[in-house]
Backbone as CSV, one residue per row, in Angstrom:
resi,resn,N_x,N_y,N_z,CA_x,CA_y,CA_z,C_x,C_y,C_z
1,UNK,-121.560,12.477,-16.958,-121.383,13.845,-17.375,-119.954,14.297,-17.115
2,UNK,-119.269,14.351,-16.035,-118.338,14.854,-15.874,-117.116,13.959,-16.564
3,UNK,-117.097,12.846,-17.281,-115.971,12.172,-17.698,-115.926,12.632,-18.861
4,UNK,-117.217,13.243,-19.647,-117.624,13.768,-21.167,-116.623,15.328,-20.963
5,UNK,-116.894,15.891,-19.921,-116.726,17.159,-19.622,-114.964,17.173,-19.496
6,UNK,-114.142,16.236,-18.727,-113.303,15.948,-19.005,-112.286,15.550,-19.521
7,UNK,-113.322,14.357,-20.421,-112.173,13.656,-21.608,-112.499,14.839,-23.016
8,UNK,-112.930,15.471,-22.846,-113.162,16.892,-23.935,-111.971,17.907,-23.886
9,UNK,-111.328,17.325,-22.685,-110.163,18.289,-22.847,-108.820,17.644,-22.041
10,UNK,-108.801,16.776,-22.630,-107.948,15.766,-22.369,-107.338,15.086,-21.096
11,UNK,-108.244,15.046,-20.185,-108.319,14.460,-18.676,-109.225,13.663,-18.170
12,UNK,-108.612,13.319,-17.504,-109.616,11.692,-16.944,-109.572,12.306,-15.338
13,UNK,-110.909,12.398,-14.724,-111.190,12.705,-13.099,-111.180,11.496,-12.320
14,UNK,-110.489,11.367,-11.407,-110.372,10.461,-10.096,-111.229,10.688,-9.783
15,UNK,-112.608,9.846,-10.220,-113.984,9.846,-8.946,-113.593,8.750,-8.483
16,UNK,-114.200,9.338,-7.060,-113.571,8.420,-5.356,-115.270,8.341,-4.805
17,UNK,-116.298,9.095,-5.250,-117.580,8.768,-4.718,-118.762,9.366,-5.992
18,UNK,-119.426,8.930,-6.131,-120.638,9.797,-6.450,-121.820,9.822,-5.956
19,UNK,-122.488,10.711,-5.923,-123.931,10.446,-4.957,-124.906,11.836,-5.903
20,UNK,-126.463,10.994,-6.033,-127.418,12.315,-6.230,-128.237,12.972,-5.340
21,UNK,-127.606,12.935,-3.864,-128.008,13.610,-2.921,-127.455,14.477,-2.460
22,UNK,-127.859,15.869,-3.061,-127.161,17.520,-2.606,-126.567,17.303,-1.614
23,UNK,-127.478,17.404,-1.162,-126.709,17.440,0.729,-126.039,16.653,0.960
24,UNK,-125.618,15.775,0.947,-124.297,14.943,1.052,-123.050,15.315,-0.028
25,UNK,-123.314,15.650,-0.969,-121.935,16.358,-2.182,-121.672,17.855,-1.088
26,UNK,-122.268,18.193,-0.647,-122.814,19.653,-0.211,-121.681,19.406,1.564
27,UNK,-122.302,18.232,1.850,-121.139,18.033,2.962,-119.185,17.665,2.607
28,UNK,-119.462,16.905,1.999,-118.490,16.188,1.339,-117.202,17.395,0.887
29,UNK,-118.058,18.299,0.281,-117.382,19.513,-0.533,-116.699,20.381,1.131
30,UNK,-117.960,20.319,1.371,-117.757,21.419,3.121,-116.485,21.199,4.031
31,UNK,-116.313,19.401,4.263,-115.412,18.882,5.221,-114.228,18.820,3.889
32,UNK,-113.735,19.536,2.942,-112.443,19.438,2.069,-112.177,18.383,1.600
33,UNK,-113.263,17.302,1.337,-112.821,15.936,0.717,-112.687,15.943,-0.956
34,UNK,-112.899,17.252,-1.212,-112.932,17.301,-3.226,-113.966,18.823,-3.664
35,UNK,-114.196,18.091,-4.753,-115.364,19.078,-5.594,-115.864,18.482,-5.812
36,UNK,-117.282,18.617,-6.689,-118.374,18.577,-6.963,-118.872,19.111,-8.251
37,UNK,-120.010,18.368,-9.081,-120.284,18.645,-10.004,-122.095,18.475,-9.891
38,UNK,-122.467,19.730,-9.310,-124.195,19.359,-9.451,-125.067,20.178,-10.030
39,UNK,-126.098,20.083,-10.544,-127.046,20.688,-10.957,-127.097,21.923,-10.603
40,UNK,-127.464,23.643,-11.024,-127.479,24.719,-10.200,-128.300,24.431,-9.275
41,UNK,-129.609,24.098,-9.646,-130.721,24.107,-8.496,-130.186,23.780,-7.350
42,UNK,-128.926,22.952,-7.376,-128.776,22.057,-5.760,-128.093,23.352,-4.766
43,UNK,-127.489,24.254,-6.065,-127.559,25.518,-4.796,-128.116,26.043,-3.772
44,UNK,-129.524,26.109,-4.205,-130.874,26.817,-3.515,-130.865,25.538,-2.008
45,UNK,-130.263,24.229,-2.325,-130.542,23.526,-0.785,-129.427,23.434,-0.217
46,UNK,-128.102,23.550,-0.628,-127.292,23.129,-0.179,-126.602,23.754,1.039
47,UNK,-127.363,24.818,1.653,-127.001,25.339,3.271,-126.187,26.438,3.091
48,UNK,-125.974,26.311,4.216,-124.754,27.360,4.743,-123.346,27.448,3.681
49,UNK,-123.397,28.972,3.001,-122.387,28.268,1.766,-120.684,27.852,2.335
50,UNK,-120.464,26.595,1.998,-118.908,26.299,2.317,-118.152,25.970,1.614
51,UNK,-118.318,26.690,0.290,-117.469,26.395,-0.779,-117.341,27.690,-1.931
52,UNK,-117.178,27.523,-3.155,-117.599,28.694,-3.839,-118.255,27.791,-5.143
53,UNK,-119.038,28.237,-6.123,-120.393,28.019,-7.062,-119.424,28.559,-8.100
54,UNK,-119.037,27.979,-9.027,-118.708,28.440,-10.292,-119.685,27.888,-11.467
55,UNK,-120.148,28.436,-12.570,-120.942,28.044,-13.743,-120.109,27.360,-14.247
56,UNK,-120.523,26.457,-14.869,-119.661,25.639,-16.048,-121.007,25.460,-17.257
57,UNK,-120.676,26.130,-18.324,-121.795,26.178,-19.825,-120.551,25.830,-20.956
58,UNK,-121.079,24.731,-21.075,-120.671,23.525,-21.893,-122.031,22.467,-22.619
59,UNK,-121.994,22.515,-24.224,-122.851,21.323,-24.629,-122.945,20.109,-24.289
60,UNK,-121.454,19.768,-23.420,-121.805,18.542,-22.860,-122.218,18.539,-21.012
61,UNK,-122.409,19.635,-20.552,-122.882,19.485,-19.180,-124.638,19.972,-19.330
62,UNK,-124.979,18.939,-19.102,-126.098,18.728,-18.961,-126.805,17.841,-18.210
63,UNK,-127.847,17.966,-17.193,-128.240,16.822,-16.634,-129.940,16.250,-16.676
64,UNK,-130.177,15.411,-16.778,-131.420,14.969,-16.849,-132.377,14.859,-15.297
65,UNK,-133.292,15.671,-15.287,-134.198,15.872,-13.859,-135.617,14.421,-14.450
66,UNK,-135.760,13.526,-13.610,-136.732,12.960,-14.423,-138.329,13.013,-13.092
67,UNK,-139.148,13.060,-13.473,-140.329,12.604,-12.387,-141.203,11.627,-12.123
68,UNK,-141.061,11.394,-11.189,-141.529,10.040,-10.865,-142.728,9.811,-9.929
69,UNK,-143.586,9.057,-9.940,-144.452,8.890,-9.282,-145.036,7.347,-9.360
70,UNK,-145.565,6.782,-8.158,-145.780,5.317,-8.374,-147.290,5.566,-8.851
71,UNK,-147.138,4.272,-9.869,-148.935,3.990,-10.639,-150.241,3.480,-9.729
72,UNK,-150.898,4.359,-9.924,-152.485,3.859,-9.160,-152.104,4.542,-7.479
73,UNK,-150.751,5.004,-7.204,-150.590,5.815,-6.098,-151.839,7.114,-5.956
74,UNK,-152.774,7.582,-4.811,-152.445,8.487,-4.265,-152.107,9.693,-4.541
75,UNK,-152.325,10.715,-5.464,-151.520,12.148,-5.435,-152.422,13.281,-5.132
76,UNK,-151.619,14.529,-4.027,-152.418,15.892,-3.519,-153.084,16.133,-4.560
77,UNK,-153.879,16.964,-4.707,-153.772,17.961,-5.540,-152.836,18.951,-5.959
78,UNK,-151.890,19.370,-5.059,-150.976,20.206,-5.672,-149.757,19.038,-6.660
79,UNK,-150.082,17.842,-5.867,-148.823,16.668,-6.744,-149.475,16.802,-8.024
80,UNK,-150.532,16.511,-8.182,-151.243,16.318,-10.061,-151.594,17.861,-10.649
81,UNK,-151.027,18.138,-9.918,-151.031,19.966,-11.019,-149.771,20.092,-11.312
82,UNK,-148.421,19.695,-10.147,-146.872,20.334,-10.674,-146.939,18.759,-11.904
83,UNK,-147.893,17.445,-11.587,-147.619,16.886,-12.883,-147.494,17.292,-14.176
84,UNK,-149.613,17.582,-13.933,-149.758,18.230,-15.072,-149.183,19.384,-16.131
85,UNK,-148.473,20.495,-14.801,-147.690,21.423,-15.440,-146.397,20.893,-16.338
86,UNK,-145.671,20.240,-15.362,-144.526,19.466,-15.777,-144.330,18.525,-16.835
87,UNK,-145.466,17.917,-17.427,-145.774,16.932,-18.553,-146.247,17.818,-19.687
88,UNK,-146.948,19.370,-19.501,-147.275,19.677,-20.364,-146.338,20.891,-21.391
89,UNK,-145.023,21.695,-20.233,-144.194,22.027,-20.600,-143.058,21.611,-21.851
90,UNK,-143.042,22.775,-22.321,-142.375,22.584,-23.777,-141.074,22.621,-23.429
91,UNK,-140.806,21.212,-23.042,-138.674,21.337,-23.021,-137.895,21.488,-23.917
92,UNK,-138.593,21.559,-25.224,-137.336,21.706,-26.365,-136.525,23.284,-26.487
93,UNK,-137.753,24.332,-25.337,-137.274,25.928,-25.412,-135.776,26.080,-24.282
């Protein structure tokens, strides 16, 4: 995502790490090692704020959330309802 987001306007980003664990971009950002490019949601975990949140709305920033669950696993009841909800939701809105 972010090289799309970049080479769209004629720059290439020095990534030095990537990771899809908030909380570690969330540290990373905190101790002044760079920026960050994550999902909004990762706001809501990412702590104590130590940075600042800017929007970026662009056709090419977009990210894919996928769900996963192992087969013949085990699931709560509340796990096979956010399924069911989640499989039955209309993503094209």
């Amino acid at each position: 995502m972010a090289c799309r987001l970049f080479a769209a306007r004629g720059r290439t980003p020095r990534i030095v790490c990537e990771s899809d664990e908030h909380g570690a971009i969330a540290d990373l950002i905190g101790a002044w090692l760079g920026v960050g490019l994550v999902p909004a949601f990762a706001g809501r975990y990412a702590g104590p704020a130590t940075g600042a949140w800017i929007a970026v709305d662009s056709p090419d920033c977009r990210r894919t959330v996928t769900l996963y669950w192992g087969a013949g696993s085990h699931l709560s009841p509340a796990a096979r309802l956010m399924r069911s909800a989640l499989t039955a939701w209309d993503w094209t809105s």
